[in-house]
CHARMM internal coordinates of N, CA and C (Angstrom, degrees):
IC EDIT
DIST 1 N 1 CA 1.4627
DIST 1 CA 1 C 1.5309
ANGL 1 N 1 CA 1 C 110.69
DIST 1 C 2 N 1.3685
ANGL 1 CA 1 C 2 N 108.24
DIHE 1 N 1 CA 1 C 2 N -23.32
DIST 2 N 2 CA 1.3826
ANGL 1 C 2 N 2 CA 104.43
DIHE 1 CA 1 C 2 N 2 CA -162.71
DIST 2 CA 2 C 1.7930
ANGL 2 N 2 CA 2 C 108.97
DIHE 1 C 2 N 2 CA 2 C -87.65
DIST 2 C 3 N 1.3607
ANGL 2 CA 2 C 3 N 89.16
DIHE 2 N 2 CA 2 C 3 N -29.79
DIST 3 N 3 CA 1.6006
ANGL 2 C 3 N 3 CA 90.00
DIHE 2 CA 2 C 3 N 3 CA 172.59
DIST 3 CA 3 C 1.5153
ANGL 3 N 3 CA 3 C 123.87
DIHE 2 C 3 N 3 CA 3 C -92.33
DIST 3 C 4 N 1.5203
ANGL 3 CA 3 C 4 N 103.63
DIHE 3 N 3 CA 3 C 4 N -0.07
DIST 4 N 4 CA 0.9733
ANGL 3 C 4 N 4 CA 103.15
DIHE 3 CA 3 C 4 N 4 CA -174.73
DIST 4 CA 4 C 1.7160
ANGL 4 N 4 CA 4 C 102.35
DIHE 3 C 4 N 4 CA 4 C -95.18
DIST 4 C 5 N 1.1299
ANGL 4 CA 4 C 5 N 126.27
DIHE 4 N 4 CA 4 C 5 N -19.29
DIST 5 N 5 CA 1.3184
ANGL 4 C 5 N 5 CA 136.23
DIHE 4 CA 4 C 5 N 5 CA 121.35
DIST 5 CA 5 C 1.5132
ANGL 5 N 5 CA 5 C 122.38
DIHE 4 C 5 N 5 CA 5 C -13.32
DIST 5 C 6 N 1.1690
ANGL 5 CA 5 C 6 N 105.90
DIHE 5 N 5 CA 5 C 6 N -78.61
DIST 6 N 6 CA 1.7729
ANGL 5 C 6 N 6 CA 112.19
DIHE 5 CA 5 C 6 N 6 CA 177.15
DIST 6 CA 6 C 1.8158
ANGL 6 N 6 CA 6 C 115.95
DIHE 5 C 6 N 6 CA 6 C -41.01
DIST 6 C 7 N 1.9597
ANGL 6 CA 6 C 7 N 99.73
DIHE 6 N 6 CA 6 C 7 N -43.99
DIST 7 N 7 CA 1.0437
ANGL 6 C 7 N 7 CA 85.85
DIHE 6 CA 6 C 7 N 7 CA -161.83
DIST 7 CA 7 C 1.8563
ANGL 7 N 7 CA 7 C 107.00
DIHE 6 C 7 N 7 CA 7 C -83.79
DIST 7 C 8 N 1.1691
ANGL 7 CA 7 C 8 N 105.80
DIHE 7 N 7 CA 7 C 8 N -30.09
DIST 8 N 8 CA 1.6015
ANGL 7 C 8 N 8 CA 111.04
DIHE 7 CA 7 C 8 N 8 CA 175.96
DIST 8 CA 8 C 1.2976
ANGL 8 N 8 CA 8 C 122.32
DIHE 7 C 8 N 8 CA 8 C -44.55
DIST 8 C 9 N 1.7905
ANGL 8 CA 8 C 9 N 116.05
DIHE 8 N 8 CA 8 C 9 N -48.75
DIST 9 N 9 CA 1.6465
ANGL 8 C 9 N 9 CA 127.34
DIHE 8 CA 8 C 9 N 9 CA 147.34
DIST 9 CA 9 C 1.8994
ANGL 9 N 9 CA 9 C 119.59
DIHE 8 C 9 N 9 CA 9 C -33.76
DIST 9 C 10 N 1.2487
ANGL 9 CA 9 C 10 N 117.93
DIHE 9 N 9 CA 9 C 10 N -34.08
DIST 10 N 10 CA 0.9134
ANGL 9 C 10 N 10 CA 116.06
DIHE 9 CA 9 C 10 N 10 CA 171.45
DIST 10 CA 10 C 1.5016
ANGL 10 N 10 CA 10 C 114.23
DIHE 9 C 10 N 10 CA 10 C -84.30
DIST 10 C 11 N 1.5323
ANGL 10 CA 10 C 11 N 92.50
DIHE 10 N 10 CA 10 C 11 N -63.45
DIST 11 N 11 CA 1.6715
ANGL 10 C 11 N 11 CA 88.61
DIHE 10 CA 10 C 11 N 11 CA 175.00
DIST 11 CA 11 C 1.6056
ANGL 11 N 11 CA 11 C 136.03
DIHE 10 C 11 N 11 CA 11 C -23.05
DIST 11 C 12 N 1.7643
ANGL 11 CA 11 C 12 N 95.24
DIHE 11 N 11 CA 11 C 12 N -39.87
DIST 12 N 12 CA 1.1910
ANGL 11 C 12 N 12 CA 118.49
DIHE 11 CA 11 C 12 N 12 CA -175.89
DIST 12 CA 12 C 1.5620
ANGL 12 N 12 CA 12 C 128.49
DIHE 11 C 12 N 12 CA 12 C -62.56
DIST 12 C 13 N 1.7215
ANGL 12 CA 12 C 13 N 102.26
DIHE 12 N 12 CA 12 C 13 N -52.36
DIST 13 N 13 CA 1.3511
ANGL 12 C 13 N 13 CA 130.87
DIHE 12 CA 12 C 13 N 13 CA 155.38
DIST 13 CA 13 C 1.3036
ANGL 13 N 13 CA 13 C 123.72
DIHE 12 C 13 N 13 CA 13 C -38.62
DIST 13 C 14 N 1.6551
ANGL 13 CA 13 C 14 N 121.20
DIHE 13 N 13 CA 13 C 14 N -43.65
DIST 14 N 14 CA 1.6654
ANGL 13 C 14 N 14 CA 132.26
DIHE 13 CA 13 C 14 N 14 CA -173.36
DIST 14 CA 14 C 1.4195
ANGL 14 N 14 CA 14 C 85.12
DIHE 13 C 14 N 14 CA 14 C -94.59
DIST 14 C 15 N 1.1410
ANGL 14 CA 14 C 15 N 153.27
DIHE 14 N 14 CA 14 C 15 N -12.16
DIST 15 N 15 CA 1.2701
ANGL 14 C 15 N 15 CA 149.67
DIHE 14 CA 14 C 15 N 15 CA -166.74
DIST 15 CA 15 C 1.9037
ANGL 15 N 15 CA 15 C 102.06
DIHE 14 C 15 N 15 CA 15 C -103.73
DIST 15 C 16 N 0.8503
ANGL 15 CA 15 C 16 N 115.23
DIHE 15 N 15 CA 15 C 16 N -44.43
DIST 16 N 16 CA 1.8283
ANGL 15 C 16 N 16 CA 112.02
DIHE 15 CA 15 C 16 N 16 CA 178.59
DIST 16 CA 16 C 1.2154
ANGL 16 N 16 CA 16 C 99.18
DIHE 15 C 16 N 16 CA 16 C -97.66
DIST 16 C 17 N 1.3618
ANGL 16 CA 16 C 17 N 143.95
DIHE 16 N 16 CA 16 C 17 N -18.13
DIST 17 N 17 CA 1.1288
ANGL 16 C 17 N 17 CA 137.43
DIHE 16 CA 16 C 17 N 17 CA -176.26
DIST 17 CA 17 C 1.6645
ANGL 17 N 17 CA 17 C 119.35
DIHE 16 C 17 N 17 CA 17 C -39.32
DIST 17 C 18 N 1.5042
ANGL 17 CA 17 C 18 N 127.08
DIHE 17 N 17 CA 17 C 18 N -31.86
DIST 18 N 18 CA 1.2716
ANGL 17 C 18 N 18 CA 113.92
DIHE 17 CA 17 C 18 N 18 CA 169.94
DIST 18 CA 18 C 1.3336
ANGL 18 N 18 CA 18 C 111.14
DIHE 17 C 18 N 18 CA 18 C -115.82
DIST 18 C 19 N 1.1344
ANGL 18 CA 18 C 19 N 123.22
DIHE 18 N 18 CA 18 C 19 N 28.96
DIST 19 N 19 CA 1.6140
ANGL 18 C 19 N 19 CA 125.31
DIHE 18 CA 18 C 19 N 19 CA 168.58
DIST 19 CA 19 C 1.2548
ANGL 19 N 19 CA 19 C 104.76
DIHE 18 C 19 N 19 CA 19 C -57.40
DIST 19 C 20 N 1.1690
ANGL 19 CA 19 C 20 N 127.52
DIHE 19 N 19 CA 19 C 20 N -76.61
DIST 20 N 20 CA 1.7082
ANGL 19 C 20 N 20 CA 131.15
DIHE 19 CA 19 C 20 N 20 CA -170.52
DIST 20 CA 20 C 1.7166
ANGL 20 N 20 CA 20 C 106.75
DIHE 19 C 20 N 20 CA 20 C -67.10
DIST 20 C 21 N 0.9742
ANGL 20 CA 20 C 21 N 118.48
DIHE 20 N 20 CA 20 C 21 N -5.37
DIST 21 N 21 CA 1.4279
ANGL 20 C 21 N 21 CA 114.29
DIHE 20 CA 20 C 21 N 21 CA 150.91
DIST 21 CA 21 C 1.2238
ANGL 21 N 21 CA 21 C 138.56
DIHE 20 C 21 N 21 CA 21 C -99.13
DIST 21 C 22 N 1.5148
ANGL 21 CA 21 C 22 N 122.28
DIHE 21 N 21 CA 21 C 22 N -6.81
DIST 22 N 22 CA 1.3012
ANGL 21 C 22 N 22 CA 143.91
DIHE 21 CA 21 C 22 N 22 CA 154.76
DIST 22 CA 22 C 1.7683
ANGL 22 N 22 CA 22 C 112.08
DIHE 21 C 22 N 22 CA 22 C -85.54
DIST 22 C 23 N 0.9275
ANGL 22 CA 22 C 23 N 113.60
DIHE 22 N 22 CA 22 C 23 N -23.33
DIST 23 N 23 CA 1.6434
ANGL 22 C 23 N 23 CA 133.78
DIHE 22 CA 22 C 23 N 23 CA -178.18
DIST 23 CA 23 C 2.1268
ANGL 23 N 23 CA 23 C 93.39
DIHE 22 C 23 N 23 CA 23 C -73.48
DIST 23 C 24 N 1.1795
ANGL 23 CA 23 C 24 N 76.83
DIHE 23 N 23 CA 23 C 24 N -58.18
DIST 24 N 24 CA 1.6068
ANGL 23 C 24 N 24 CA 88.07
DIHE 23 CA 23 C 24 N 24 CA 174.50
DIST 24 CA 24 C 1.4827
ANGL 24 N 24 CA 24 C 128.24
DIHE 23 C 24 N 24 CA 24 C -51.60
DIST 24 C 25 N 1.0791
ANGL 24 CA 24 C 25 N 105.87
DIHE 24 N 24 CA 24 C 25 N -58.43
DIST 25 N 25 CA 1.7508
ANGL 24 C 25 N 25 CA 114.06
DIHE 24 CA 24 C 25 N 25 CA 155.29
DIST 25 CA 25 C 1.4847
ANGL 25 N 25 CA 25 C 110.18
DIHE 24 C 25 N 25 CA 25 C -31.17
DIST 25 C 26 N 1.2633
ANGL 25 CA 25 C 26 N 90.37
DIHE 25 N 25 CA 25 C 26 N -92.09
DIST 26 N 26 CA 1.5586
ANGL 25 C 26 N 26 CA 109.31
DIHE 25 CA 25 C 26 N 26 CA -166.57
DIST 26 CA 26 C 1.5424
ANGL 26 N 26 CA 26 C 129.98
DIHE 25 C 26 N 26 CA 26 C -38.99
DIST 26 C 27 N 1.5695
ANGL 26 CA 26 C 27 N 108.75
DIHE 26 N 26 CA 26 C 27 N -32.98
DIST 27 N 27 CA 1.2444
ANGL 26 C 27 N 27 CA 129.17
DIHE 26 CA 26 C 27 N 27 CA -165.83
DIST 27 CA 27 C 1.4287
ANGL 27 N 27 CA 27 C 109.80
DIHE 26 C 27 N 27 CA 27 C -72.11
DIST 27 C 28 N 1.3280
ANGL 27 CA 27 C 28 N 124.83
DIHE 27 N 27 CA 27 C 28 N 98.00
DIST 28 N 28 CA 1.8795
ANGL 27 C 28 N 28 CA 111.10
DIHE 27 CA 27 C 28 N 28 CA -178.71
DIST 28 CA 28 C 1.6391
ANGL 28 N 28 CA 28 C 102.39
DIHE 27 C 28 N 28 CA 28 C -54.64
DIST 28 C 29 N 1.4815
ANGL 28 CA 28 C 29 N 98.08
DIHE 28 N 28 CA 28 C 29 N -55.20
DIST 29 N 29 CA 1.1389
ANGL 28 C 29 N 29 CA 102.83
DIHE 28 CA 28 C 29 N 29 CA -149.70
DIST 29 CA 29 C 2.1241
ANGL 29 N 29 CA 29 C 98.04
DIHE 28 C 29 N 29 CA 29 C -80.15
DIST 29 C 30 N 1.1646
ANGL 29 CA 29 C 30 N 114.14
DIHE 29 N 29 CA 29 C 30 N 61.93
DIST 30 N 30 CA 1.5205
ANGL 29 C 30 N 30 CA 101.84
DIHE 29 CA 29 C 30 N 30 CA -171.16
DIST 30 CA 30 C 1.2970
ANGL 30 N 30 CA 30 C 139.36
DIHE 29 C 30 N 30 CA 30 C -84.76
DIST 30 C 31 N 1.5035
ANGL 30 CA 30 C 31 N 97.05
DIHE 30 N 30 CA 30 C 31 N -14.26
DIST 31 N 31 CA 1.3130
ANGL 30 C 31 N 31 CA 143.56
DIHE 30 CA 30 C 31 N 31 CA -177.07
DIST 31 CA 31 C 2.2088
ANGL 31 N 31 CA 31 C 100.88
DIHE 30 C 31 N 31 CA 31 C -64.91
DIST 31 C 32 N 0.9133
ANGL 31 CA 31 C 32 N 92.54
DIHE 31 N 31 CA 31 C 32 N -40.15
DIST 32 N 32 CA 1.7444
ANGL 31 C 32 N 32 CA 107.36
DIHE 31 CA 31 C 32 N 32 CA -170.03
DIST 32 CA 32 C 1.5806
ANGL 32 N 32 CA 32 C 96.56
DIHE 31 C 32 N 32 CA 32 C -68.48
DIST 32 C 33 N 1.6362
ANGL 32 CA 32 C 33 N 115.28
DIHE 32 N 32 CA 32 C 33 N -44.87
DIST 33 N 33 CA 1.5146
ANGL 32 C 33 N 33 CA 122.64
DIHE 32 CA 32 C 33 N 33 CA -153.93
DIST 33 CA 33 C 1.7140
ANGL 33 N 33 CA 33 C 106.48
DIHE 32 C 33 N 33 CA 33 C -120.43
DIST 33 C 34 N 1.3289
ANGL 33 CA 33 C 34 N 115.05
DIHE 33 N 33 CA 33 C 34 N 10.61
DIST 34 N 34 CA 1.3783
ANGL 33 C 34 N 34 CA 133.22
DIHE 33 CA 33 C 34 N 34 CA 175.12
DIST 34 CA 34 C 1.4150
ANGL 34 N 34 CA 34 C 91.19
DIHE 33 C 34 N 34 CA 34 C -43.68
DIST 34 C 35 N 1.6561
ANGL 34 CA 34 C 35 N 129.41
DIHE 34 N 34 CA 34 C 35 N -77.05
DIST 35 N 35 CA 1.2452
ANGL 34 C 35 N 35 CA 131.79
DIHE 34 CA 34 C 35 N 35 CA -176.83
DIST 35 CA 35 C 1.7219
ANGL 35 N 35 CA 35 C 109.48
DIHE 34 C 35 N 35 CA 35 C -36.86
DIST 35 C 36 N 1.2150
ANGL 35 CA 35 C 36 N 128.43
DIHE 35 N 35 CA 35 C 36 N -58.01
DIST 36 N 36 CA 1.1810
ANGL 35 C 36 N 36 CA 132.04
DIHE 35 CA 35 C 36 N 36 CA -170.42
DIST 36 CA 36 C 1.3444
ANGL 36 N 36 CA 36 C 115.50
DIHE 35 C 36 N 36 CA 36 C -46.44
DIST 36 C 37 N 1.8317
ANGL 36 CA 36 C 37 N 112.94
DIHE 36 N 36 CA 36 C 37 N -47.07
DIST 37 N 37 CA 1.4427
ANGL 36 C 37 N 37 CA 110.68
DIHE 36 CA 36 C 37 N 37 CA -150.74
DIST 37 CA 37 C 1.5575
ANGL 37 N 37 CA 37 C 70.49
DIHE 36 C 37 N 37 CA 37 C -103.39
DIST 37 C 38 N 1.1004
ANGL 37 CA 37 C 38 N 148.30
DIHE 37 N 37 CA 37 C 38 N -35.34
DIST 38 N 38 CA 2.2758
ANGL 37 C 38 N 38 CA 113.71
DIHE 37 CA 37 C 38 N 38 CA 161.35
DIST 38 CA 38 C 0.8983
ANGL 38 N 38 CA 38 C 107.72
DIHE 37 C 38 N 38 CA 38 C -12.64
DIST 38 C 39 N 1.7595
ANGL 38 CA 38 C 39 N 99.60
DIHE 38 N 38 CA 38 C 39 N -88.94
DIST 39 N 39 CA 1.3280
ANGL 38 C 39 N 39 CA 121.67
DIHE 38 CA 38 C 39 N 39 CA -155.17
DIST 39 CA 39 C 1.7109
ANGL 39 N 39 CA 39 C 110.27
DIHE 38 C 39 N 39 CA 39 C -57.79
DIST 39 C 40 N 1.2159
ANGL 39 CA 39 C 40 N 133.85
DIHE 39 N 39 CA 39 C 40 N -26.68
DIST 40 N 40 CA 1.6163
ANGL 39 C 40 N 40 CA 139.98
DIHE 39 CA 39 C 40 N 40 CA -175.56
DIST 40 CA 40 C 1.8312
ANGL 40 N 40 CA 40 C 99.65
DIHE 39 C 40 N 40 CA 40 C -71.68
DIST 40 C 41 N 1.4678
ANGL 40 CA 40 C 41 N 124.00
DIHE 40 N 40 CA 40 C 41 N -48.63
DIST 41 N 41 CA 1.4590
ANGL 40 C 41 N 41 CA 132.65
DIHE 40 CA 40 C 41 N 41 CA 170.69
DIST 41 CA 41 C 1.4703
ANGL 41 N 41 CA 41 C 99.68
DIHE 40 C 41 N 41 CA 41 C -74.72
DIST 41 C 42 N 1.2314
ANGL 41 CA 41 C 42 N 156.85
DIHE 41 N 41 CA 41 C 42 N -66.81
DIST 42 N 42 CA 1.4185
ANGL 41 C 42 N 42 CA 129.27
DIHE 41 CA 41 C 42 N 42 CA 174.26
DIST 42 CA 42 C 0.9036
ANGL 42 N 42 CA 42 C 129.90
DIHE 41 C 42 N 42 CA 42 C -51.18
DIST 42 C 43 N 1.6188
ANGL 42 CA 42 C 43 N 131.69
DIHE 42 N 42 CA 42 C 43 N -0.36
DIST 43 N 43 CA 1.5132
ANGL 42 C 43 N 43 CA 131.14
DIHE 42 CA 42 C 43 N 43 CA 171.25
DIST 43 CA 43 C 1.4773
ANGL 43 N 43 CA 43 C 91.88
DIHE 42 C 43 N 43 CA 43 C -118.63
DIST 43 C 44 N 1.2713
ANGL 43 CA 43 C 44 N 129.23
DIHE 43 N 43 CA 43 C 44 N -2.93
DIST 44 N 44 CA 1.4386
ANGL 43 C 44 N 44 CA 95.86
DIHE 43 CA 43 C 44 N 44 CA 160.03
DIST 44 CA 44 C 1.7676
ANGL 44 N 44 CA 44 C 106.74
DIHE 43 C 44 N 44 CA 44 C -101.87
DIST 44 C 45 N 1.3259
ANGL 44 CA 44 C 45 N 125.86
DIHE 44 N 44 CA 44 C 45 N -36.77
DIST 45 N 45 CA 1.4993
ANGL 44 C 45 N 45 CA 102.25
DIHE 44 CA 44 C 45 N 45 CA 170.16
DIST 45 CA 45 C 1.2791
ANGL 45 N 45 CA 45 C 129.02
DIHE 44 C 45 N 45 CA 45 C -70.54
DIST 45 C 46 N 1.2969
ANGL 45 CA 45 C 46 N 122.46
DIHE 45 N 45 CA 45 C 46 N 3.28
DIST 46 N 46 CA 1.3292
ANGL 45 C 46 N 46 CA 123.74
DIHE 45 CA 45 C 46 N 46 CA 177.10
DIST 46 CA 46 C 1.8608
ANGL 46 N 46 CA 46 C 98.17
DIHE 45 C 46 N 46 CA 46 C -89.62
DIST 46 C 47 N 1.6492
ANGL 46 CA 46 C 47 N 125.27
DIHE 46 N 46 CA 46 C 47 N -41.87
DIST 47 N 47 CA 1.3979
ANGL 46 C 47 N 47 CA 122.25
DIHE 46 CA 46 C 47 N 47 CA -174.34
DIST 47 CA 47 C 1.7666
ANGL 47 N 47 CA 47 C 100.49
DIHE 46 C 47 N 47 CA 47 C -71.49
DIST 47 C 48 N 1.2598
ANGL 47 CA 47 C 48 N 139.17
DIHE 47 N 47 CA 47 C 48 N -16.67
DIST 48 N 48 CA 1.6452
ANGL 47 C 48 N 48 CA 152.55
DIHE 47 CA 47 C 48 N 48 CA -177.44
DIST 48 CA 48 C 1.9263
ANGL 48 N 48 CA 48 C 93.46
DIHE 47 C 48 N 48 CA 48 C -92.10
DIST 48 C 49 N 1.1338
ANGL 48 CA 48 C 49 N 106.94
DIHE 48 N 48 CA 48 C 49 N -43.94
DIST 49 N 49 CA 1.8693
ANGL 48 C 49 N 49 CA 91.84
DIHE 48 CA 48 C 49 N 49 CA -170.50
DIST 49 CA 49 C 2.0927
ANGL 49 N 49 CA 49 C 88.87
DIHE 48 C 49 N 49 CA 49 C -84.00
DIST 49 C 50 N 1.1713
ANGL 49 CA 49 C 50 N 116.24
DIHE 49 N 49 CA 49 C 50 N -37.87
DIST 50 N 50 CA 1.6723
ANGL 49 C 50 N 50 CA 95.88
DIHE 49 CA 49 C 50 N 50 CA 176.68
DIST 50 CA 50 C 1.4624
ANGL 50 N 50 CA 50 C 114.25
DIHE 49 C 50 N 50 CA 50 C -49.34
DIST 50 C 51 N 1.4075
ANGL 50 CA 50 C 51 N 113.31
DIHE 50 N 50 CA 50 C 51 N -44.09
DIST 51 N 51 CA 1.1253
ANGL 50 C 51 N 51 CA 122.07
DIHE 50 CA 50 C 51 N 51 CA -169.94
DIST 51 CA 51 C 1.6112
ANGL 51 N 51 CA 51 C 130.14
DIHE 50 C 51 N 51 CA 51 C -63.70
DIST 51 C 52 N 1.6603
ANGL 51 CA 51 C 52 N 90.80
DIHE 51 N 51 CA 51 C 52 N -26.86
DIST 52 N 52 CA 1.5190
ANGL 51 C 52 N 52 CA 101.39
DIHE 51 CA 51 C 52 N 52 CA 179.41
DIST 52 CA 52 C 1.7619
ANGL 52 N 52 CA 52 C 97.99
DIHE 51 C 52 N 52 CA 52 C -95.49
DIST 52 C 53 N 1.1525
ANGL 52 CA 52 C 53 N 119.41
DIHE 52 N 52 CA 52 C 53 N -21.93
DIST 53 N 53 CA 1.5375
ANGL 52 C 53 N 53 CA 111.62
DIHE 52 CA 52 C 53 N 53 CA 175.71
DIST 53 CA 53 C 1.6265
ANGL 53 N 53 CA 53 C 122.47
DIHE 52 C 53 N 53 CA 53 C -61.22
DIST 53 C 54 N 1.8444
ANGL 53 CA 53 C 54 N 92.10
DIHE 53 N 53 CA 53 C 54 N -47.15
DIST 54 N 54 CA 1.4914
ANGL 53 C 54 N 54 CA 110.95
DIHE 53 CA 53 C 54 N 54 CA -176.94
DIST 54 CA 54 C 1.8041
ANGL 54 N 54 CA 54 C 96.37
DIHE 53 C 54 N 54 CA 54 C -58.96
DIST 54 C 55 N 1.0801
ANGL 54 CA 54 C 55 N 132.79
DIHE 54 N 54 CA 54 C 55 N -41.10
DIST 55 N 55 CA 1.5995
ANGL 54 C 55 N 55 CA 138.18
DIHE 54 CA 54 C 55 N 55 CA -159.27
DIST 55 CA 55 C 1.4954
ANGL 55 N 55 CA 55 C 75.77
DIHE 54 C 55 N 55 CA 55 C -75.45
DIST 55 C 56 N 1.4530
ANGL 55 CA 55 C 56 N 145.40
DIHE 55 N 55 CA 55 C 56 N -85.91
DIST 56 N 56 CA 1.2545
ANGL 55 C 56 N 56 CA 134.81
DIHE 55 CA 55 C 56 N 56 CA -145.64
DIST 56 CA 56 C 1.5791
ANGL 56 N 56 CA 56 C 111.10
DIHE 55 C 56 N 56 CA 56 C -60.33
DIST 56 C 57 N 1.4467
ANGL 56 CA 56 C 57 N 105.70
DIHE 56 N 56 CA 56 C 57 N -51.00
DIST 57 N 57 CA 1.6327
ANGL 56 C 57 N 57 CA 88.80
DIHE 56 CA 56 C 57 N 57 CA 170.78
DIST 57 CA 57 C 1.6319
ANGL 57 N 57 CA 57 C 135.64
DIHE 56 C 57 N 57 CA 57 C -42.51
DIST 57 C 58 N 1.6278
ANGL 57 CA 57 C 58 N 91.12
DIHE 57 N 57 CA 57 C 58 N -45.46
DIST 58 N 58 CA 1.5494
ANGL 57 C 58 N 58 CA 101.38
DIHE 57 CA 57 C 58 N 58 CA 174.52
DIST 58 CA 58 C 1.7467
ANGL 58 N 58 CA 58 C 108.66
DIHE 57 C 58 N 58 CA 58 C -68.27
DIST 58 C 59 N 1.4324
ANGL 58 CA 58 C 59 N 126.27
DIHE 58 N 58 CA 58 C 59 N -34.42
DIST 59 N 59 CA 1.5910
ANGL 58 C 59 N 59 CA 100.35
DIHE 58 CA 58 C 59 N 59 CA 178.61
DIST 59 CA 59 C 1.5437
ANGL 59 N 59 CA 59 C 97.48
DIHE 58 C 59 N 59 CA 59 C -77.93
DIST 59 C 60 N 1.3326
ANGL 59 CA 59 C 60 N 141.13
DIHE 59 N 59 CA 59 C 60 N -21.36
DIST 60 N 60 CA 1.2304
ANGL 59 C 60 N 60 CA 106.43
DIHE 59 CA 59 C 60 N 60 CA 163.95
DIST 60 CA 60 C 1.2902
ANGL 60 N 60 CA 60 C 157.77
DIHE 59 C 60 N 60 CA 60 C -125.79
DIST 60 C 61 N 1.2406
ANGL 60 CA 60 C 61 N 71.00
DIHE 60 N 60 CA 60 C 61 N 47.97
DIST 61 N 61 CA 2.1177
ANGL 60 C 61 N 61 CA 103.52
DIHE 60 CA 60 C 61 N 61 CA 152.87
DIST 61 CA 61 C 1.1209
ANGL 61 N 61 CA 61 C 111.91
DIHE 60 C 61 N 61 CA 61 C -74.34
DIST 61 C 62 N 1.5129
ANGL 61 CA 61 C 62 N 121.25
DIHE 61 N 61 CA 61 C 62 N -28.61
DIST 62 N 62 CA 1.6734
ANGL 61 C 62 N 62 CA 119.78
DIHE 61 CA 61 C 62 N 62 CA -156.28
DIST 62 CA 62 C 1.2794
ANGL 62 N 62 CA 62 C 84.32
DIHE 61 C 62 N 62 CA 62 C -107.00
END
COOR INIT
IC SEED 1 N 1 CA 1 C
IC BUILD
């Protein structure tokens, strides 16, 4: 479970990884929501790096 944890955290990470750079493209207006799509990518790689931390702590406990 625990790695299977690890790997989903990752999965997750290579998986949003170009959202806010495709967001970026596309967005005319991007300039208005610049703040938004920060703050939307620092709360999601910060909830993906807890996730991969919590997985390493837990495999090594065991």
């Amino acid at each position: 479970m625990d790695t299977g944890l690890l790997i989903l955290a990752l999965l997750l990470s290579l998986f949003f990884l170009p959202v806010p750079v495709i967001y970026y493209i596309f967005e005319k207006n991007v300039r208005k929501h610049i703040v938004k799509v920060i703050l939307l990518t620092a709360l999601l790689y910060a909830t993906v790096l807890y996730l991969i931390f919590q997985g390493l702590a837990n495999y090594q406990e065991s």
